[in-house]
C-alpha positions in Angstrom: 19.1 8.1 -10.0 18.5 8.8 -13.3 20.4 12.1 -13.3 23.1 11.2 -11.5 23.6 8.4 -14.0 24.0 10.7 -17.1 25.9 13.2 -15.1 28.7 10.0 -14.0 28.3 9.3 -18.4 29.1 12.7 -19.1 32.0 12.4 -17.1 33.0 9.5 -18.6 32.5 7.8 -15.3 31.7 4.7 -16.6 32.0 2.5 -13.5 29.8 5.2 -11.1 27.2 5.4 -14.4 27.3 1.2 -14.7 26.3 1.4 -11.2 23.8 3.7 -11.5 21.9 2.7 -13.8 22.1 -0.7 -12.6 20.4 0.6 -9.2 17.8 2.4 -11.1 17.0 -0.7 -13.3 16.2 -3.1 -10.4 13.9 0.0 -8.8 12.1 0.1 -11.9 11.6 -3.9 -11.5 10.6 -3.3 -8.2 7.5 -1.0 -9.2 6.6 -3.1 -11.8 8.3 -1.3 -14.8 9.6 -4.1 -16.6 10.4 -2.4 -20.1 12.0 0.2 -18.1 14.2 -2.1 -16.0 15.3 -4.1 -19.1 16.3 -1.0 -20.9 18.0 0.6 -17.7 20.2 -2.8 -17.5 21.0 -2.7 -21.0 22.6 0.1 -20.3 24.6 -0.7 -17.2 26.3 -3.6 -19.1 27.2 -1.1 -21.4 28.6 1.6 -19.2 30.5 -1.1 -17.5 32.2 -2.9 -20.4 33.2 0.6 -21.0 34.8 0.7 -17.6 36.7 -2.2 -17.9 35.7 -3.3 -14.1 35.1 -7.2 -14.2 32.9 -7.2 -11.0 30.5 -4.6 -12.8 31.0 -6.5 -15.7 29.1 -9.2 -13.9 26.9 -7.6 -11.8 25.2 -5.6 -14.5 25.1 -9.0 -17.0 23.2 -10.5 -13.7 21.2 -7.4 -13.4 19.8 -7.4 -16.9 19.2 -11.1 -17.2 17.3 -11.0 -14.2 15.3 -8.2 -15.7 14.7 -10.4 -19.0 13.8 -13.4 -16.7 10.8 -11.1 -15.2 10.0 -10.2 -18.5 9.6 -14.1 -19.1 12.6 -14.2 -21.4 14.2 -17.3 -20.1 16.9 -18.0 -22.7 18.0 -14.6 -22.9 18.4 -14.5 -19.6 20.4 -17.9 -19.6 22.8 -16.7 -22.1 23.6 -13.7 -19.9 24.4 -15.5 -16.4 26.6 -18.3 -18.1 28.4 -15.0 -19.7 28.7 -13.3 -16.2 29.6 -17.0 -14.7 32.6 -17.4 -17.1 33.7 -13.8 -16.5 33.9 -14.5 -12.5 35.7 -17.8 -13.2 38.5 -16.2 -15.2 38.6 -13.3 -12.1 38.1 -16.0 -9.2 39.2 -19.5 -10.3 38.2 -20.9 -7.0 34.8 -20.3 -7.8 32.7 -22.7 -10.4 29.9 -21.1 -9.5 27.8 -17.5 -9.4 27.4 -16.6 -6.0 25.6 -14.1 -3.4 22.9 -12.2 -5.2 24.0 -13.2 -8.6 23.7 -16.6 -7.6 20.6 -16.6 -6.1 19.2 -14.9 -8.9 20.8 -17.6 -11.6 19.0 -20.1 -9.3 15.9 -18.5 -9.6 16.1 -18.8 -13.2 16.8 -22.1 -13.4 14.2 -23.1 -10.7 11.8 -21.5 -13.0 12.7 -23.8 -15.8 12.4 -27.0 -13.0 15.8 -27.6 -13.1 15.9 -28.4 -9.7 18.5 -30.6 -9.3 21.1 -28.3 -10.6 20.3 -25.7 -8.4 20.6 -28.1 -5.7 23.9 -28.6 -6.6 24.4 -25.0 -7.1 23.1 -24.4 -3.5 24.9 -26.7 -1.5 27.9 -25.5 -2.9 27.0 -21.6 -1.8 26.4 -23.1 1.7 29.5 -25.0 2.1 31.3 -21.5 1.3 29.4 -20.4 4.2 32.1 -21.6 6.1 35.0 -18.7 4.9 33.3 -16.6 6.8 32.3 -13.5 4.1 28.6 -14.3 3.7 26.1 -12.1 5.1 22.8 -12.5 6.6 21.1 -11.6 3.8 22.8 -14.2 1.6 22.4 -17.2 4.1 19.1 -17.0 4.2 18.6 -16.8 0.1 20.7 -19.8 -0.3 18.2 -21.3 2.6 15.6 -19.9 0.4 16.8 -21.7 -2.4 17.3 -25.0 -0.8 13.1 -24.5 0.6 12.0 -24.5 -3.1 14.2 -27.1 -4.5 13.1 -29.6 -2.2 9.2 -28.4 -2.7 9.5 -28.5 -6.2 11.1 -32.0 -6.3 8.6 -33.6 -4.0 5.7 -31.9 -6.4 7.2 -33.3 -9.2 8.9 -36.7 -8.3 8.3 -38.2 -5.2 5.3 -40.3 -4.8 6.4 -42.6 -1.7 4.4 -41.4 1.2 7.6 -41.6 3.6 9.4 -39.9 0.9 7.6 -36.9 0.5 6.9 -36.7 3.9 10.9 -36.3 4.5 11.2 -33.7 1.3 7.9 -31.9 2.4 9.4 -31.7 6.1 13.0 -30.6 4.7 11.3 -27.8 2.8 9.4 -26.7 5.5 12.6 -26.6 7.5 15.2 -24.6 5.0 12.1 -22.3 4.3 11.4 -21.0 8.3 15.3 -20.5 8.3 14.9 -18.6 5.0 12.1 -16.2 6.3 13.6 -15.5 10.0 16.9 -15.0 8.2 15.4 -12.7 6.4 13.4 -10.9 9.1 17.1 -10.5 10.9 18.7 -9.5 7.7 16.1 -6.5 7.6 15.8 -6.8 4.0 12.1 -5.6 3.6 12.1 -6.3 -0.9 13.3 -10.0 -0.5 10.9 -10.8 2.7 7.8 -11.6 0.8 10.2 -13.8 -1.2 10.4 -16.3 1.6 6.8 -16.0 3.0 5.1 -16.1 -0.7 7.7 -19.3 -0.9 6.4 -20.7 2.6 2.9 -19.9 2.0 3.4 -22.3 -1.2 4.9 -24.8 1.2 2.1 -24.5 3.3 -0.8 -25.0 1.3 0.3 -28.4 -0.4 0.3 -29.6 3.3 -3.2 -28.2 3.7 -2.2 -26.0 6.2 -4.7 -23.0 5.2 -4.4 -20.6 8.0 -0.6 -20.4 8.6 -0.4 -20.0 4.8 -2.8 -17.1 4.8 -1.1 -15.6 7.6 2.5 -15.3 5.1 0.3 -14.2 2.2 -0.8 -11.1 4.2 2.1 -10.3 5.7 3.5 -10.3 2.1 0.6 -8.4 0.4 1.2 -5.7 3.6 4.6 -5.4 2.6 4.4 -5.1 -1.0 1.4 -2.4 -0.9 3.5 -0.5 1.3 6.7 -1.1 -0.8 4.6 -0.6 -3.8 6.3 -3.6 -4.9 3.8 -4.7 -8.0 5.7 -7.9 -8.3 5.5 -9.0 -5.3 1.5 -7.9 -5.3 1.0 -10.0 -8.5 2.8 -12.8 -7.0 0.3 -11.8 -3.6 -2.5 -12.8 -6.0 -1.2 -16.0 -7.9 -0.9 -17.9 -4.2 -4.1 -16.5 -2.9 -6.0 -18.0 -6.2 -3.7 -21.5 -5.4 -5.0 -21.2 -1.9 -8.5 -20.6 -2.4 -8.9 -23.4 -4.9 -7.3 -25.7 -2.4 -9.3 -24.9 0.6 -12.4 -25.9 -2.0 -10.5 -29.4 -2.2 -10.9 -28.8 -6.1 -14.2 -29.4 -5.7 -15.0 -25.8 -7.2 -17.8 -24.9 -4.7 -19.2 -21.0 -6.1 -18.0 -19.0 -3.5 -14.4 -20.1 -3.2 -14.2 -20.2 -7.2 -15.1 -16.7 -7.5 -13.1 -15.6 -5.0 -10.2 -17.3 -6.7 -11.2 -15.9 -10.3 -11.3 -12.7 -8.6 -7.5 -13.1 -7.0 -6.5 -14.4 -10.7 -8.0 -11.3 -12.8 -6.0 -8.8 -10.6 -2.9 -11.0 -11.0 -3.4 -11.2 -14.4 -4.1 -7.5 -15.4 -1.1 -6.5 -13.4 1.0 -8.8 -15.3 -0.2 -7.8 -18.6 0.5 -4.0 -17.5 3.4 -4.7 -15.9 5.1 -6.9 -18.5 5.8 -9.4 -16.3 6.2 -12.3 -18.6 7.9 -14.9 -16.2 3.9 -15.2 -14.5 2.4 -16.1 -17.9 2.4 -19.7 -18.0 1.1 -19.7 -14.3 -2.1 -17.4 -15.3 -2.8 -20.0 -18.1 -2.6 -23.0 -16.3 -4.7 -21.5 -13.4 -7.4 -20.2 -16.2 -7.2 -24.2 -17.4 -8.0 -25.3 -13.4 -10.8 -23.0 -13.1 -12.3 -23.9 -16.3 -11.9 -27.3 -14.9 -13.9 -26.6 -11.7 -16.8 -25.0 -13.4 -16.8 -27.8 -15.6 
């Protein structure tokens, strides 16, 4: 990748080199390399202002704020996919909104700063244009994957009615099996341990331990195969979750070191890896296991 990149540059190829090096960014974000990936995007948005293409234009603006969003550089990242947003709106008026991969991957941002309610207006919107007919496989079941976090994030952070959160814990569950066997059919193996790390979440703040273990290894299987270090520190994070809510936060020895053990390998990996966007997690997990001993 990396030649054919500075082979399509020396040409003055500037739309084959935006691409390339786009490609070769999210495979270094793939293996962990997050510097790498951020650099390698920095170019493709280069290369492809050069080229004067608005849909590479885009894309590679997407590409690199995703990469800063990994490296836990959320307003960065912001900045970028409004910039790609406006620059589809002035190409296709008839759509407010970032959509497909682009979208999904704005929505990931912002679900990461708990704006959930925009992305569920976001997300309905990417559904309803479901309906044209040009979505694939692949991007029904993200937007389903989407729609499975929104409502699991709002009923962990608003809903306290019983019947309520019973509804929003049930409507998450839903949109989330739809995400994961959309997936399975898309046969998309990088953004299936997306929806069972996403399920396995689901399933453990309904206490239901051994369905969410199964995801988690299906997705640890996948990412050691992959070598998908993101996806393997993300592997880690939920197992830690998991273990301290089998102990009922009780903190009984065994299940707390097993869960300090899950957190130290999640947290060296994302020290190596750069892989800012985890940070906050590893400290508020340190906090709940300091709690337990306590």
């Amino acid at each position: 990748m990396q030649v054919g990149m500075e082979a399509s540059a020396q040409k003055e190829d500037w739309k084959g080199a935006a691409q390339d090096a786009g490609n070769l960014s999210e495979l270094y974000l793939t293996s962990g390399e997050v510097s790498q990936a951020v650099a390698s995007a920095r170019q493709s948005v280069d290369f492809a202002d050069r080229s004067g293409d608005g849909f590479m234009r885009e894309v590679d603006r997407c590409i690199l704020a995703d990469a800063l969003h990994q490296a836990g550089r959320f307003a960065e990242a912001e900045k970028l996919f409004h910039e790609a947003e406006i620059l589809r709106q002035k190409r296709e008026p008839w759509y407010p909104y970032l959509y497909s991969l682009e979208g999904f991957r704005f929505c990931d941002l912002l679900l990461s700063q708990g704006q959930y309610q925009e992305v569920q207006k976001r997300d309905w919107q990417m559904i309803d244009w479901e309906d044209e007919g040009w979505m694939s496989l692949l991007d029904r079941a993200k937007d389903r994957l989407i729609l499975g976090r929104v409502f699991l994030l709002q009923v962990l952070v608003e809903t306290t009615d019983l019947s309520l959160r019973a509804s929003a814990f049930n409507q998450a569950r839903d949109y989330l099996q739809q995400a994961v066997a959309g997936l399975r059919e898309a046969g998309y193996q990088y953004y299936l341990p997306l929806g069972l790390l996403a399920r396995a979440a689901c399933y453990r703040a309904q206490n239901e331990f051994a369905p969410a273990w199964a995801d988690l290894e299906e997705a640890r299987e996948i990412a050691e195969r992959g070598e998908m270090k993101l996806h393997l520190a993300d592997y880690h994070l939920e197992a830690c979750r998991l273990v301290l809510a089998e102990g009922g936060g009780l903190g009984a020895e065994g299940k707390r070191e097993k869960a300090k053990e899950h957190l130290a390998i999640a947290k060296e990996m994302i020290e190596q890896m750069g892989y800012g966007r985890r940070e906050p997690e590893v400290a508020e997990l340190e906090k709940q296991l300091q709690s337990t001993q306590a």
